[in-house]
C-alpha positions in Angstrom: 70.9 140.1 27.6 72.2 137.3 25.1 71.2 133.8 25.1 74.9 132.7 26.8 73.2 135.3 29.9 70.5 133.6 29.9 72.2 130.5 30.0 74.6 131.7 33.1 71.0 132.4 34.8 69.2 129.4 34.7 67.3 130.0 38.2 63.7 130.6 39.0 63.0 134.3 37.9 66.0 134.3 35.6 63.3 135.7 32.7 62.7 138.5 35.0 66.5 139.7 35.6 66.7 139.3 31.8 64.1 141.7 30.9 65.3 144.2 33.9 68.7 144.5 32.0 69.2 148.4 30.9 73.0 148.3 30.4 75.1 146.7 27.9 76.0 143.4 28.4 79.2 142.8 30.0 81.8 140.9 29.0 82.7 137.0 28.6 85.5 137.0 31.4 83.3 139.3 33.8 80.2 136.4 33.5 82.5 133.7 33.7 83.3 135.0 37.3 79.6 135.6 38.2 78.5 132.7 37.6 81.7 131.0 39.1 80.7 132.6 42.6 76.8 132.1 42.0 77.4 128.4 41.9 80.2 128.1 44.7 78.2 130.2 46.9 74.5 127.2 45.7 77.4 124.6 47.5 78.2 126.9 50.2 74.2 126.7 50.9 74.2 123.4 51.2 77.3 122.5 53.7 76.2 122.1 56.9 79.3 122.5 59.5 79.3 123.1 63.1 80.2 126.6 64.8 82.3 126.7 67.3 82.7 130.0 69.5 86.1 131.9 68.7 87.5 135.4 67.8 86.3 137.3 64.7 87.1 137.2 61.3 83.7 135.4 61.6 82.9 133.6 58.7 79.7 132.3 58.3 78.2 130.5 55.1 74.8 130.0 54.3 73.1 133.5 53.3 70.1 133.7 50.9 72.1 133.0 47.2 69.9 135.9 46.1 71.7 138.0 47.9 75.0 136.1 46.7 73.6 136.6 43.2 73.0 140.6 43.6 76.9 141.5 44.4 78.0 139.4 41.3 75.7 141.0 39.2 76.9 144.3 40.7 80.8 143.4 39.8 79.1 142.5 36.1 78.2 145.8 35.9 74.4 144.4 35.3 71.0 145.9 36.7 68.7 143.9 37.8 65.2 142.9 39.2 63.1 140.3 41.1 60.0 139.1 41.5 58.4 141.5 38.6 59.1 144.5 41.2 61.2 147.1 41.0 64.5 145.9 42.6 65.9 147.9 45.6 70.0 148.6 45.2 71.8 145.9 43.3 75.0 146.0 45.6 73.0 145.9 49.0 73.8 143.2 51.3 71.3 143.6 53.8 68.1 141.8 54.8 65.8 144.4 53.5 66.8 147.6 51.4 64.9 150.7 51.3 63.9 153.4 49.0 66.6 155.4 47.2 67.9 158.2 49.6 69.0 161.7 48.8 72.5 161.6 47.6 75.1 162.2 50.3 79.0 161.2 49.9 80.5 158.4 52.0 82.9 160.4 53.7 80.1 163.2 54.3 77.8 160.7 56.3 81.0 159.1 58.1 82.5 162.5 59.2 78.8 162.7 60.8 78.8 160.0 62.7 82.2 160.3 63.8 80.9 163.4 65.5 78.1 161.2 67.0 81.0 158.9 68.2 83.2 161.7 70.2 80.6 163.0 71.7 79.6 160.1 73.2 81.2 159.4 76.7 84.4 157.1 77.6 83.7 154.2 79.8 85.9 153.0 82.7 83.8 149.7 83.1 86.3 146.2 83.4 84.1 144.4 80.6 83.1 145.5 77.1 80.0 143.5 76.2 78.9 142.0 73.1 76.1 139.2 72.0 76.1 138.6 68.2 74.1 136.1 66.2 76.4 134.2 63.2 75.0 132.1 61.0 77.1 129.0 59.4 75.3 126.4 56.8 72.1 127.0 57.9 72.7 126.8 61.7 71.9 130.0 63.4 74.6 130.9 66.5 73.9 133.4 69.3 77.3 133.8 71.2 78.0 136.8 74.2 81.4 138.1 74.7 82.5 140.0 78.0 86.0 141.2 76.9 88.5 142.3 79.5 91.8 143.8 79.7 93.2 140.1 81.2 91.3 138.3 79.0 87.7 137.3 77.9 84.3 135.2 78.3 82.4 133.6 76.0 79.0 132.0 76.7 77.4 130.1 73.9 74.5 127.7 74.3 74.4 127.6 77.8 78.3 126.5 78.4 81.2 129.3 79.0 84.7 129.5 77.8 87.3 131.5 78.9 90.0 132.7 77.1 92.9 134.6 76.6 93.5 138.3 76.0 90.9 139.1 72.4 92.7 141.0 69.9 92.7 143.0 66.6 94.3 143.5 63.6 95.9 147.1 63.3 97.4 146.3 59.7 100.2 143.7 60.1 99.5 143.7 63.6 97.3 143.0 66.3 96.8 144.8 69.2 94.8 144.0 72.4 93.1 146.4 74.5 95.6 148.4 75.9 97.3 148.2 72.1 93.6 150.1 70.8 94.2 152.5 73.9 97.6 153.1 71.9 96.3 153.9 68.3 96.9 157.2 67.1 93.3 159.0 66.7 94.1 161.0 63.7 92.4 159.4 60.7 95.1 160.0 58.5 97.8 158.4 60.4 95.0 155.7 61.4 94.3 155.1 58.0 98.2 154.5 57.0 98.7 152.1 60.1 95.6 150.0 58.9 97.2 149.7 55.3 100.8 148.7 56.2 101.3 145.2 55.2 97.4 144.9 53.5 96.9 143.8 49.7 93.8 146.0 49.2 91.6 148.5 50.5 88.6 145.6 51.6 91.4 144.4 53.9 91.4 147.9 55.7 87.4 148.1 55.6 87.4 145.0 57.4 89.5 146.0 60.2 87.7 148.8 60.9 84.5 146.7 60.7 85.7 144.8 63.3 87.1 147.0 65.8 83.6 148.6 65.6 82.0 146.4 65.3 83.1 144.6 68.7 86.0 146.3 70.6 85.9 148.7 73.4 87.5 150.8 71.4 87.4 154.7 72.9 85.2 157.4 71.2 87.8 159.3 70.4 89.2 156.1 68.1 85.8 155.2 66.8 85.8 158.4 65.7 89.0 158.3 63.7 88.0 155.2 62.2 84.7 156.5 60.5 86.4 159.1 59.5 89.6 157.3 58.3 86.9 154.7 56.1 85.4 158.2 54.7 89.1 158.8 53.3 89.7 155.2 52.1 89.3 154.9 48.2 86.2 152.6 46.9 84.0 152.9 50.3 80.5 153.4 48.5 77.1 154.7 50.7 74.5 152.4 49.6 71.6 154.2 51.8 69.2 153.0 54.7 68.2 149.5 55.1 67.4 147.2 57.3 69.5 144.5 59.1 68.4 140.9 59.9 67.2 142.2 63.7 64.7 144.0 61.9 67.1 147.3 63.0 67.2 150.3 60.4 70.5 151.8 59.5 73.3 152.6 56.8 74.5 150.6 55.0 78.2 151.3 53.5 79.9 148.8 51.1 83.6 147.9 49.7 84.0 145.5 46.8 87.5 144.3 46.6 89.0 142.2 44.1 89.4 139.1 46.4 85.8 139.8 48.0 83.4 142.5 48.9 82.3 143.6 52.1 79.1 145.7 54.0 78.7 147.5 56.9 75.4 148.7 58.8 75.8 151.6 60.3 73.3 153.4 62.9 74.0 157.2 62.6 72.2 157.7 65.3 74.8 156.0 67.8 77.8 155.2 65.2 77.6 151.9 66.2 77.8 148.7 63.8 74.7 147.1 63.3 75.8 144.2 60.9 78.7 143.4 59.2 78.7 140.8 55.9 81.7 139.7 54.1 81.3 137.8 50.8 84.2 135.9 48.6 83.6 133.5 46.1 82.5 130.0 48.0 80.9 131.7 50.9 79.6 134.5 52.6 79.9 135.9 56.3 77.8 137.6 58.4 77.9 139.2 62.0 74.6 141.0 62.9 75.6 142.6 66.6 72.8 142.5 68.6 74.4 144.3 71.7 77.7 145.6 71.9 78.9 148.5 75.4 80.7 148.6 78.6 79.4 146.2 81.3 80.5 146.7 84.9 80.0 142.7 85.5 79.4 139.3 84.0 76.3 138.6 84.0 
């Protein structure tokens, strides 16, 4: 790297990513950006703002700027490492990454777990589930959802709320539970539904994120949806890593023009361990600690 890089990375360890550098150095407009969204997301660090339990897209500020750091070297086009150790994948988002694994397509390892989602068997409990942990400025958030077809229940340090019915964006639309009963489950169709009205493919990533990630959505659609993100252009495997449970799974990431997004995947269930969305100013993330049907409130 040049001495303007060096400049751009004036942060503990900076010497290190400069040495790790074994691709040309990229352009003047691509570092301005980098280091545009280094230093909004050192500000976001700092904020300290209240959470207050409502409906996904949650965004939550506050994740490690190294992390922050990693993506916008990624969009530089810039290999890096930390610490004087060989870094683990550039573009992961996830608490801990793990050695290279053998190379397998995106849509290859979604069409496999959207076999491990239709196999699995459809529910006719009145709740859908779901505790996640958020974390905004610093403060950490453990909220749990119990989503019904009326409306739902939230219960977040020790008071409860009750709200109307939850919904989902489809696209341009948003659908409630009886609407995701509705979707069509071939991925193709799926997959044009999700677009209409969208500015980019991250917008369609997210969606499915979410409707994963916390909807009682049916097998049969869950399994559409992996399958639909296989199809959906710019979808990249990253490989096996760990969440911020301590859970191991896949992760799968978009980066988008407006902002980049991850998913963590468990194959195993083809449910969504984690999902992180990151923009310029701040970064989100939703590690779902339980998410199934429930046959009461607890």
């Amino acid at each position: 790297m040049n001495e303007t890089t060096t400049e751009y990375l004036d942060f503990p360890g900076a010497d290190t990513l400069q040495a790790a550098g074994r691709v040309a150095p990229p352009s003047a407009e691509v570092l301005d950006r980098a280091r545009a969204a280094v230093l909004a997301a050192a500000s976001a660090e700092q904020a300290t703002s209240a959470v207050a339990p409502a409906r996904p897209r949650r965004m939550v500020t506050g994740r490690r700027l190294a992390a922050v750091f990693a993506l916008a070297a990624v969009a530089a086009g810039v290999v890096v490492a930390t610490g004087g150790e060989q870094a683990p994948r550039a573009n992961s988002l996830s608490a801990t990454a793990q050695p290279p694994q053998p190379a397998v397509g995106a849509t290859t390892f979604l069409d496999g777990v959207s076999e491990v989602a239709q196999a699995q068997s459809a529910s006719t409990a009145p709740y859908w589930k779901v505790q996640l942990r958020s974390v905004v400025g610093g403060h950490t958030s453990t909220v749990t959802e119990y989503v019904s077809r009326e409306g739902y229940v939230i219960r977040s340090k020790g008071r409860t709320y009750k709200k109307g019915a939850p919904s989902w964006a489809v696209g341009a639309k948003l659908v409630d539970w009886n609407g995701l009963d509705r979707l069509p489950t071939d991925p193709a169709t799926l997959l044009a539904m999700m677009s209409a009205g969208q500015q980019g493919g991250r917008d369609v990533f997210g969606q499915a994120g979410n409707i994963l990630g916390d909807s009682p959505a049916s097998p049969a659609l869950r399994a559409a949806l992996f399958k639909a993100l296989g199809r959906l252009s710019g979808v990249k495997l990253v490989g096996t890593v760990k969440d911020h449970a301590g859970r191991s799974g896949t992760e799968l990431a978009f980066a988008g023009v407006n902002g980049s997004e991850a998913l963590i995947v468990d194959p195993r269930t083809a449910t969504v361990l984690e999902d992180v969305f990151w923009q310029a100013g701040g970064v989100s993330r939703t590690t779902y600690l339980e998410s199934g049907p429930a046959l009461s409130i607890d």
